[in-house]
Structure formats: C-alpha cells, structure tokens
C-alpha positions in Angstrom: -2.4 38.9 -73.3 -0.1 36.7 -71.1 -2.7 34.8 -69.5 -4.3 33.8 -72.6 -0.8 32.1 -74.2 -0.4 30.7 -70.4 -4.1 29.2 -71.2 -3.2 28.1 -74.5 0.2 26.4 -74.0 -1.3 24.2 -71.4 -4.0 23.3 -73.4 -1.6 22.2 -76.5 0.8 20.2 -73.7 -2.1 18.1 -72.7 -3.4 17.9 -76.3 0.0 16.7 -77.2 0.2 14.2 -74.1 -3.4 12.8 -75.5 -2.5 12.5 -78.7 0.4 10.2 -78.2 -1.3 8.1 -76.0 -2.4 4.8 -77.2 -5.3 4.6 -79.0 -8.5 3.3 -77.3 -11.5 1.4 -78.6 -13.7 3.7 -76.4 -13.6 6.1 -73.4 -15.8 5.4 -70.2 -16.5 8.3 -68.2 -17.0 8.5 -65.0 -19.0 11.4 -62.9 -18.5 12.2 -59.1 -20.1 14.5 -57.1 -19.2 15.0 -53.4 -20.1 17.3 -50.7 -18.6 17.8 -46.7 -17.9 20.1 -43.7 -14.7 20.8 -42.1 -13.5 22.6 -39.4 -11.0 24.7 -40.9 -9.8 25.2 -44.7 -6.2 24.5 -44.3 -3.7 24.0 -47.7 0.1 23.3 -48.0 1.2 24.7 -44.1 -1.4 27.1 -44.1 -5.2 28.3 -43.2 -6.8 29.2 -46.0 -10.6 29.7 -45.1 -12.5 28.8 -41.6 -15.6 26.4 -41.1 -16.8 25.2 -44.6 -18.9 23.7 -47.2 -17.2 22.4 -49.9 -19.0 20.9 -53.0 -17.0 19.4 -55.9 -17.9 17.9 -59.1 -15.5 15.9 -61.5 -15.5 14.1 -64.9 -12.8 12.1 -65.7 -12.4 8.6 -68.3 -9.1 7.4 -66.5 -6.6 10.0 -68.0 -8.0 13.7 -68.6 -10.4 14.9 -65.6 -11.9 18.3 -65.2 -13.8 19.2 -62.1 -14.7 22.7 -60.5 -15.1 22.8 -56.5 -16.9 25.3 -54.0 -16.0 26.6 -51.2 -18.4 28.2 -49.2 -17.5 30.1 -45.4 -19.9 29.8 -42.8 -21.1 32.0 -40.7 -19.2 34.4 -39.1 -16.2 32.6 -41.2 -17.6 35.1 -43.9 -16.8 38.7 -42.6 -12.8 37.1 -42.3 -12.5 34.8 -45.3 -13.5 34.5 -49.0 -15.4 31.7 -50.7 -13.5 29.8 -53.3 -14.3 28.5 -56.4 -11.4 26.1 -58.1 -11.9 24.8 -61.7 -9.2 22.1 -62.5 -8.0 20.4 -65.0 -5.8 17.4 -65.5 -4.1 14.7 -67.1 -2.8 11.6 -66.4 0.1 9.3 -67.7 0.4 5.3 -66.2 3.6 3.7 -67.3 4.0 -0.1 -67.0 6.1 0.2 -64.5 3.7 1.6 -62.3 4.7 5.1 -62.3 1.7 7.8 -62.4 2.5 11.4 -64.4 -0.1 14.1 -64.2 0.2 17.4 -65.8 -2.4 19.8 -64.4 -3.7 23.5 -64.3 -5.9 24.9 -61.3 -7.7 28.3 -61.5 -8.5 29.4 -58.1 -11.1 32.3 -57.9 -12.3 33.9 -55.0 -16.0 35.9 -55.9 -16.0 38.5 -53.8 -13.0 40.0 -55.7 -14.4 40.3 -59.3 -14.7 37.9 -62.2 -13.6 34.4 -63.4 -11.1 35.4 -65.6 -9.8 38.5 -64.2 -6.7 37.4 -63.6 -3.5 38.5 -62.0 -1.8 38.8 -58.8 -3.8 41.7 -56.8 -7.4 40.4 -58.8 -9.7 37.7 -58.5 -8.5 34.5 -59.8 -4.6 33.2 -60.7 -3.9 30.3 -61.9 -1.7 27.6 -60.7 -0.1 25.1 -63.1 1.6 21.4 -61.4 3.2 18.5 -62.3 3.0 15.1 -60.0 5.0 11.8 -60.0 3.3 8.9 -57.9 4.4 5.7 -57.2 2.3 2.3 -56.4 4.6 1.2 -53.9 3.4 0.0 -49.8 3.3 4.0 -49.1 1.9 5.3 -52.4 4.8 8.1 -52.4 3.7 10.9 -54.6 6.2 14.1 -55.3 4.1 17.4 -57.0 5.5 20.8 -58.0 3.3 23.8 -58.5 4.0 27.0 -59.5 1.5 30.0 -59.7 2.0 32.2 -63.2 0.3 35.0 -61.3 1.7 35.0 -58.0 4.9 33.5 -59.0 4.8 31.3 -55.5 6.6 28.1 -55.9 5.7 24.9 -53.7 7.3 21.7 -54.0 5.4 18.6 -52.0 6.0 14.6 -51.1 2.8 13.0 -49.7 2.6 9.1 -48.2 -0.8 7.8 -48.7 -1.4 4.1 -47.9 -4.5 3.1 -47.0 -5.5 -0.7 -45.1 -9.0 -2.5 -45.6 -10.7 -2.9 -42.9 -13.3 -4.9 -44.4 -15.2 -5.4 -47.2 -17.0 -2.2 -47.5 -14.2 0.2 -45.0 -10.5 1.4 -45.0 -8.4 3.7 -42.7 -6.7 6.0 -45.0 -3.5 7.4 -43.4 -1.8 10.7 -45.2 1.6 12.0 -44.2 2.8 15.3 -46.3 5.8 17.8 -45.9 7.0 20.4 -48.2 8.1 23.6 -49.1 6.0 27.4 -50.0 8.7 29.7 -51.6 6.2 32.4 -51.9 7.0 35.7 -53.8 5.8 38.2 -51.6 5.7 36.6 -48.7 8.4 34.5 -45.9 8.9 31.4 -47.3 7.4 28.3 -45.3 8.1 24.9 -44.4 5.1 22.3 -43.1 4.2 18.9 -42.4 0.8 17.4 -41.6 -0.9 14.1 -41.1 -4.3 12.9 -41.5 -6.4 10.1 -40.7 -9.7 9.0 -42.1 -11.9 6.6 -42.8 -13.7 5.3 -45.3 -17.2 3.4 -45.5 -18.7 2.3 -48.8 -22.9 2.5 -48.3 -23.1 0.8 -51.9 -21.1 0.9 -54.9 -21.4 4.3 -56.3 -22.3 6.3 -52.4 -19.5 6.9 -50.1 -18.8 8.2 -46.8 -15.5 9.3 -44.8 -14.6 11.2 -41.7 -11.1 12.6 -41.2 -8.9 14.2 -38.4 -5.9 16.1 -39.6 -2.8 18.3 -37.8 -0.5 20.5 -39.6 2.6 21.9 -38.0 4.1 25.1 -40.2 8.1 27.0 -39.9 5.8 30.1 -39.9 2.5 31.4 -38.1 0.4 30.7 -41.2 -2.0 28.9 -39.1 -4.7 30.9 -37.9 -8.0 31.0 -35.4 -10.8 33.3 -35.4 -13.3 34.1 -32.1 -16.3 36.3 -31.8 -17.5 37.8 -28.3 -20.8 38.5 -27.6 -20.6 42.0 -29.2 -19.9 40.3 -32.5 -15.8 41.6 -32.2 -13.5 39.0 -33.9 -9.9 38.3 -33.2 -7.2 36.4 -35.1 -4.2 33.9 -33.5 -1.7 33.1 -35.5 -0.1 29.8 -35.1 2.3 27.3 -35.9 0.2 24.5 -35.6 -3.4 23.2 -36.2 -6.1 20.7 -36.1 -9.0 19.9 -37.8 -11.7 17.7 -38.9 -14.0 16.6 -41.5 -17.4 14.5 -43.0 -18.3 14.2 -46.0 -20.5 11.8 -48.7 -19.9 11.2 -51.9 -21.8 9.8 -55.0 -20.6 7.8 -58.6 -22.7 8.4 -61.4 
C-alpha cells in the first residue's frame, strides 16, 4: 500500500507544480532517442554494471519529461551483473533569475529479479525520488538530493558542467562531481569523478559524443571482473576507476 501513496504523492506534487505554472499558448514536444557503449556502468562512487549497451528514449516539452532507459550487460558481464531498466520522470522549474528546479522520480528495475512494480528493498525495482537546483553561471553548478523510499539510501551531489565550442558543429564538455552515499545497509561512501567528452553535431537533430571518465571512491565500491580460459571470473575491488564511452543520438 505504501508504494502506491509514494506513487501518488509525487504525481499530485508535479501536478501542483504544473498547474501553477504559467499558462502557455501551446506545448512543443520534443523526442530523443539515443544509444552507446561504455566500458563500465559506474553511478555516484560506484560500479554498477560492466561493459554495456544502453538505449534511452525521452519526451519532454521544456518542463515535464519522461523517458525509460536500458541497460543491457555484455557478454560475460551477464553471469556478474543485472540489466537495468530505469523509467524517469521529471519536472522542471526556470526562474528569471536563471535558477533551474527539478522535481523528479526514478524507478530503477533490474529483470532478472521479478516484475516492474514489485517493489521493495530485497525485490526487483525501488524507486528513487530527487530534487535538483542548477545554476547558469561559467561552471553550470548544479546541487541534487535523492533519496530511495525503498532502500532508504540517501545521496547528496554538486556537479560542474561547462562545456566550450569548439566550432560550429563541436564542444568539449568537461564534468566534475563529488558527493556523498549514506546508504542504509551498507558503509557510507564519499566520491569524486571527472569526465571529459566531446561532442560533434552530424546535422541538426543526429549527434555524436565520445567520453573518458575516472572516479575515485572513500570505499572499494569500484570493481573489475576477469575471466581465464576455463571461463573462472574474479572480482577487484577498488578505490578508483576509469572508463569510456560512444554513443549517437537522434532528435525527432
């Protein structure tokens, strides 16, 4: 029964937030799919999933978006880490002083585990609920909170994302993060990473980007798998990483 009034009360916040806001003579919205291959799933100071596909698609008209993602393991990733599927939802406030809000929800799922909505800690989805501040200043500073109503795992997160045109068509997009995972039932952990990518426009709407990325953790939450010949896996824990990325996307 909880889940459902968790469900509900978010859905009446960002009804509430949209129903404030100021009226519009129409609503444009805009569809993105994208699709890449990185080296290693790693989230918020820790490794989350090995080599991967992951395939998202997202609606949004400025304010409220909604998007699900995959996540799909390759290879011998499979016999040590789950697919993911993520459904999101979220809404966004611009102030004239050029202060972003969102308000969001995030149900992460992992299949192998049961259904969508069986929810709860020990089951196959929870969901994660987050509010973000950003800031259009040189760095693009951006503080988020989340806080999982299943796990009960608290993480609070400040990002620096400026990005500098290269040309017409390309950027280098530079992303600095540190924060905090109070986790329930688990040591509590403190992380940093930084990335690098870049960014090519092919046309309007179809996109490109590579990216190279390190994380650095307080805890071995890092991890790296290896198979011998036999087919025998072993896991290193760490307290750092790297990791890299393509990927394409497309505007509809």
């Amino acid at each position: 029964m909880q889940r459902y009034i968790a469900i509900k009360v978010l859905v009446l916040l960002i009804a509430g937030f949209a129903t404030r806001a100021e009226s519009r003579p129409e609503r444009t919205w805009q569809i993105s799919l994208e699709t890449g291959v990185q080296t290693e799933y790693a989230d918020r100071g820790a490794t989350v999933g090995g080599d991967h596909i992951k395939t998202a698609l997202g609606v949004s008209d400025g304010r409220l978006s909604v998007g699900v993602s995959y996540t799909r393991m390759l290879a011998h990733n499979r016999l040590v880490y789950d697919d993911e599927i993520d459904i999101n939802l979220d809404y966004g406030l611009k102030t004239g002083s050029g202060i972003h809000l969102n308000l969001g929800a995030d149900l992460i799922h992992n299949p192998v585990h049961g259904s969508l909505l069986d929810l709860g800690a020990h089951k196959a989805s929870t969901i994660e609920t987050y509010v973000s501040v950003g800031f259009e200043e040189l760095l693009n500073p951006q503080f988020t909170a989340y806080f999982d109503i299943h796990l009960h795992d608290f993480v609070l997160e400040m990002a620096l994302a400026p990005s500098y045109p290269l040309s017409g068509r390309s950027s280098l997009d530079v992303k600095l993060m540190a924060g905090g995972a109070f986790l329930h039932s688990e040591q509590d952990n403190l992380y940093i990473s930084a990335g690098l990518g870049y960014h090519y426009a092919l046309s309007d709407k179809l996109n490109i980007h590579l990216s190279v990325n390190s994380g650095l953790s307080s805890q071995k939450t890092f991890t790296d798998t290896a198979w011998n010949h036999s087919g025998e896996v072993s896991v290193h824990n760490d307290h750092k990483s790297f990791w890299a990325g393509i990927g394409i996307s497309r505007d509809f």
